[in-house]
C-alpha positions as CSV (number, residue, x, y, z in Angstrom):
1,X,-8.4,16.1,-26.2
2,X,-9.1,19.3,-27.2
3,X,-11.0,19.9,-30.8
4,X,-9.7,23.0,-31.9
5,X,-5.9,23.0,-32.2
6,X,-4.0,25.5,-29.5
7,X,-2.8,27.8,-32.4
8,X,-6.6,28.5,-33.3
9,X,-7.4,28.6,-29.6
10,X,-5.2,31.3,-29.1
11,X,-5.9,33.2,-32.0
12,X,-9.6,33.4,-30.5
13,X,-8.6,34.5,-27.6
14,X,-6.1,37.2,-29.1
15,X,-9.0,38.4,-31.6
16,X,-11.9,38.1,-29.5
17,X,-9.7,40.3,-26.8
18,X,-11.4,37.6,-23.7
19,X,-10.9,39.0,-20.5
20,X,-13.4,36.6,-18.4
21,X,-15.5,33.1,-18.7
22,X,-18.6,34.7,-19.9
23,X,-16.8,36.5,-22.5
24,X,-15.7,33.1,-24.1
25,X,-19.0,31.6,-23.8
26,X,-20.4,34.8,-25.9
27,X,-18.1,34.0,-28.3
28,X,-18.9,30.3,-28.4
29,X,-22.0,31.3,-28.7
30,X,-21.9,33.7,-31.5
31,X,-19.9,31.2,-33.7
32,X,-22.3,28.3,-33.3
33,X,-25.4,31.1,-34.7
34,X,-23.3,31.9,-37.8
35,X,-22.3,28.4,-38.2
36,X,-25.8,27.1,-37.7
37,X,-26.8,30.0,-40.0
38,X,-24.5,28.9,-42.8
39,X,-25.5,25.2,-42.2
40,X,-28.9,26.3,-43.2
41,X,-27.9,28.4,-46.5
42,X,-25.7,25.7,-47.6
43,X,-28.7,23.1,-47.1
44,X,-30.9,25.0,-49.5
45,X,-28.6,25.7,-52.1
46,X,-28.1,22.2,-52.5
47,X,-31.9,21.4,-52.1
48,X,-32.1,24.0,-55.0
49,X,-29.2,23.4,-56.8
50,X,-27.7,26.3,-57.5
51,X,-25.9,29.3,-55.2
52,X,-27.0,32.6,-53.6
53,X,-27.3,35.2,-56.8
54,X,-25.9,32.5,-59.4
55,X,-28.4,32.5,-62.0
56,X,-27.0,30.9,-64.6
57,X,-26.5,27.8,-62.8
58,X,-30.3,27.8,-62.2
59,X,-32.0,24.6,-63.5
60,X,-35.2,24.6,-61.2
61,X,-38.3,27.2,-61.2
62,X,-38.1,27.0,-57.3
63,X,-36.1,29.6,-56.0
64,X,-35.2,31.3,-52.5
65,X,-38.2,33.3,-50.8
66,X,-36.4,34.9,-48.2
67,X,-36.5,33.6,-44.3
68,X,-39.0,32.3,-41.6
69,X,-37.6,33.7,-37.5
70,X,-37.2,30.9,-35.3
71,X,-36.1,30.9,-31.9
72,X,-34.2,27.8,-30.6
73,X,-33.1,26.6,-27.9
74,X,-29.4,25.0,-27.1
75,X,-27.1,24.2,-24.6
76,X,-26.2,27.9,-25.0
77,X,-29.5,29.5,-24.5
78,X,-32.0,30.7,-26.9
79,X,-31.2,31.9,-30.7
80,X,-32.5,33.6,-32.8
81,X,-32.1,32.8,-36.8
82,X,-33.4,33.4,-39.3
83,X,-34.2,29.8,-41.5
84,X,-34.4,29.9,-45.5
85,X,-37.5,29.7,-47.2
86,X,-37.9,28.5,-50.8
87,X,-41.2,29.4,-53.2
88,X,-42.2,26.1,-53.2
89,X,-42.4,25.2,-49.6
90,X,-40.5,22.1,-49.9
91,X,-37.4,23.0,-48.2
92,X,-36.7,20.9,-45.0
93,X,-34.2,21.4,-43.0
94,X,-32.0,19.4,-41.4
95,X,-29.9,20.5,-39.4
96,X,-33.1,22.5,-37.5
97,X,-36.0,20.6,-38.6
98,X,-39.4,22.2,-38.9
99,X,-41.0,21.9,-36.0
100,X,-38.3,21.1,-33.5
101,X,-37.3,24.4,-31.1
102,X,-35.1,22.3,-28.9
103,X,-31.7,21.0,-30.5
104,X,-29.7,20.7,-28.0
105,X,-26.5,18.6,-28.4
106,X,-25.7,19.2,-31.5
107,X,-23.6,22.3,-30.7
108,X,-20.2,20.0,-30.1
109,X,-20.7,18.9,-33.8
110,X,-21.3,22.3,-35.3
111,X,-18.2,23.9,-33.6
112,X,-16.2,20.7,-34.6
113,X,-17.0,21.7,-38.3
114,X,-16.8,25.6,-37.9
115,X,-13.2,24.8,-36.7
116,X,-12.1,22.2,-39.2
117,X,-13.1,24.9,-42.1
């Protein structure tokens, strides 16, 4: 059973203009970084409790301190992202815990949820 729907599927492949294999495992690839990346934005804004830029929602002195480089490594190969920092140091992530490089098998999941919306 297939987890994106066959109307999304072919979208992809009408957008991302696939030709070959290794043109739909770049893809594939690119999506899981951005939607890893995203994971990891969206897990400090609720650690800090307020979004990118929105000030006046701000009830913390912690704030964001811009971004560490990590490369990991997946099913697809090493990333590169770039993990958010805040001031405080007392962001940990979860999705890509500090410490851990390798975090492979989680890809399936992440794709599931870039899919679903």
């Amino acid at each position: 059973m297939s987890t994106l729907p066959k109307k999304v599927l072919r979208q992809m492949i009408v957008d991302g203009g696939f030709k070959t294999a290794d043109d739909i495992y770049a893809y594939l690839k690119d999506m899981f970084k951005d939607a890893l990346q995203e994971m990891l934005e969206a897990e400090l804004e609720v650690k800090l409790g307020y979004g990118k830029g929105d000030r006046k929602n701000k009830e913390t002195e912690n704030k964001r301190n811009g971004y560490a480089n990590k490369t990991i490594k997946t099913k697809y190969g090493e990333l590169d992202i770039n993990v958010p920092r805040d001031r405080n140091g007392e962001f940990e992530p979860i999705v890509v815990p500090k410490n851990k490089r390798d975090i492979s098998g989680i890809e399936e999941k992440v794709i599931s949820l870039y899919a679903s919306g």
